[in-house]
N, C-alpha and C positions, 0 to 999 in steps of 0.2 A: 590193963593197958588202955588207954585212953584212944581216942580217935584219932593226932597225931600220931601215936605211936605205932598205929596201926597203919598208916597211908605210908608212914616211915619202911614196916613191915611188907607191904604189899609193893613197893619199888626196890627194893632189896635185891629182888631179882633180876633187875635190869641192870644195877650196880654190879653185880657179880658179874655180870657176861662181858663186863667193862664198855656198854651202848649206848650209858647214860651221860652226859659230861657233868662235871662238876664236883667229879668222888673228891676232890679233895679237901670239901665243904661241905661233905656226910654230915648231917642235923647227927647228934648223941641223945641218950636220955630218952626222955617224952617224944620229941620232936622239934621241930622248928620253933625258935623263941617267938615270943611276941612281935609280929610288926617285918620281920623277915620274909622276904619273898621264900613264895612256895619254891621247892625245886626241882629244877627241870628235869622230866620223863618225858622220854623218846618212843617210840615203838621198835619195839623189836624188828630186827630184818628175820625176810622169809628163812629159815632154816633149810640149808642143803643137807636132805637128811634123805636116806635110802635103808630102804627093805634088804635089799638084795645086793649084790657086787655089779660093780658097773660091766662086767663083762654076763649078766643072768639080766633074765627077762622077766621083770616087774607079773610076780605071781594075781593080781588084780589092775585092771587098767582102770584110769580115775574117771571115762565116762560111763565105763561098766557101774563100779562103785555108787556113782552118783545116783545111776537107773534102779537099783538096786532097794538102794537105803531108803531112796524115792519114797516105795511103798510104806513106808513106818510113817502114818501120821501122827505130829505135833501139835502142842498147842504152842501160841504166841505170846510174847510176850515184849513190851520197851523196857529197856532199865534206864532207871535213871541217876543220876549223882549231883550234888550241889555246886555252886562255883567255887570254886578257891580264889586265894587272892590273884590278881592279875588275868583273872579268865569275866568274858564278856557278861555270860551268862552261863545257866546249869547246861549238861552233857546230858546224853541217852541216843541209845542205839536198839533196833529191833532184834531180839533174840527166839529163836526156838527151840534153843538147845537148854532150857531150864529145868532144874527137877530139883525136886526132893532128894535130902541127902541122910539127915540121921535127925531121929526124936530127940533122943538124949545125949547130948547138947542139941538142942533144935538148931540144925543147917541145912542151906541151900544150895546150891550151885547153879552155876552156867556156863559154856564155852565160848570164848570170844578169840577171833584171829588174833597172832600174833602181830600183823601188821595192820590191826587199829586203830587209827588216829583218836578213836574218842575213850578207848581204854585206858590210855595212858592218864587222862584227868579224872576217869573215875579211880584210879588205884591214889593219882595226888591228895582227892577229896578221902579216901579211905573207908567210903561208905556207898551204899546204895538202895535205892527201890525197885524192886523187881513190882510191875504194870500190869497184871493178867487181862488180857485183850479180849473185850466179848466181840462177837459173829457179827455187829455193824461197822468194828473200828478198823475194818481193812484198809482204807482210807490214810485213818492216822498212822497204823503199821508202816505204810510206805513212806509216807514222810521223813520218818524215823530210820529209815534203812537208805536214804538218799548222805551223800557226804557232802559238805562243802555248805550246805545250805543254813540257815537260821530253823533249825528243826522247833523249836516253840510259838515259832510264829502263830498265832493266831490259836494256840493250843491251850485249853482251861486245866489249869490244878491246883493246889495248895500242896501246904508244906507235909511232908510223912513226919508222923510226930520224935522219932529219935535222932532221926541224922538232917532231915531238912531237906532230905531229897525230892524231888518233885513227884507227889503223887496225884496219878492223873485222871480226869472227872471220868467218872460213869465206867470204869472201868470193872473187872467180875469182884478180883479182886488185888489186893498189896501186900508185899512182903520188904520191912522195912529191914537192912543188914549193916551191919560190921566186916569190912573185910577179915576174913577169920586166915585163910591161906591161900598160895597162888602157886599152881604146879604145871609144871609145863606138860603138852601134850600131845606131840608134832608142831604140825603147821599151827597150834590154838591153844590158849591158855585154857588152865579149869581153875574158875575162882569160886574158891568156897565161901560163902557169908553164912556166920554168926545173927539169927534170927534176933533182933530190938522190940519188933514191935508187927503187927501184923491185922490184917480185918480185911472183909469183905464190900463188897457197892452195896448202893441202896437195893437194888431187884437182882436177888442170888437167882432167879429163873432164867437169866439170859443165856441163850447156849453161848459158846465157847469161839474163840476164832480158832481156825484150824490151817493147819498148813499139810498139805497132802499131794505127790508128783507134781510139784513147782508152781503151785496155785492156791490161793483159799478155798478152803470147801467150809 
């Protein structure tokens, strides 16, 4: 399946829930013909969704949760994705919910809100770059985690060699993907990518950024 068919795949989801407009101009085939605007994806709305019966008392409270999970340190990471047509520039948003998912087919994941504004144009482009963030770039993290703004501003990269996603300078290292699948997961998507292409920065000795009780360390 080619990379249309895959960005095709990866909003399918939103079609289903009926959130997206325009089903009745669903691209078939490959995807979108030559020269067609890309089509419009929405973000999903927050999901009204419970544990328990509205008359029981929520077995975990979500700032207990938060305090909690706190202690699990992550590493960080930006993803990035290319422009499509009609978008300004490429998309990226800071993640720490990244991992490893399986060798054989080499995949990846990550967890992104449902109500993401920048997820929806990484699922239209169909592809992405996973950023691995060394221990200086706390800086650029933030940037990335800010909405509304011109996140590249003033930000050095080239292209990741498979999908053209933005890979970003001095970073530990890159994982370049295929949207491979998109599974819902409460309030957050889990998107799996299909590994293209992948490499490390120039200096593998940088430590790591890290994210730990709601700070860098």
């Amino acid at each position: 399946m080619g990379q249309a068919g895959m960005a095709e795949a990866a909003v399918r989801y939103l079609r289903s829930a009926g959130t997206a407009p325009g089903d009745s101009a669903t691209p078939t085939g490959s995807g979108v013909s030559a020269g067609a605007p890309a089509p419009p994806v929405e973000p999903l709305p927050r999901p009204e969704l419970r544990c328990v019966g509205e008359d029981e008392r929520a077995p975990v409270g979500q700032a207990e949760f938060r305090r909690v999970l706190g202690n699990f340190a992550s590493g960080v990471a930006v993803v990035t994705s290319p422009a499509t047509d009609g978008e300004d520039g490429p998309a990226g948003f800071a993640c720490q919910s990244f991992s490893s998912l399986s060798l054989d087919p080499p995949l990846v994941a990550f967890m992104v809100g449902r109500t993401s504004t920048t997820w929806p144009r990484i699922a239209r482009a169909g592809a992405f770059c996973v950023n691995v963030l060394a221990a200086h770039q706390g800086e650029l993290c933030r940037g990335f985690a800010v909405s509304g703004a011109d996140k590249f501003a003033g930000v050095a990269y080239d292209a990741a060699p498979a999908s053209g996603s933005p890979r970003l300078t001095d970073t530990l290292a890159w994982i370049d993907c295929t949207i491979h699948a998109v599974h819902t997961g409460g309030d957050h998507l889990i998107v799996v990518g299909r590994v293209d292409a992948l490499g490390t920065g120039t200096d593998e000795d940088q430590a790591p950024l890290l994210f730990h009780k709601g700070r860098f360390v």
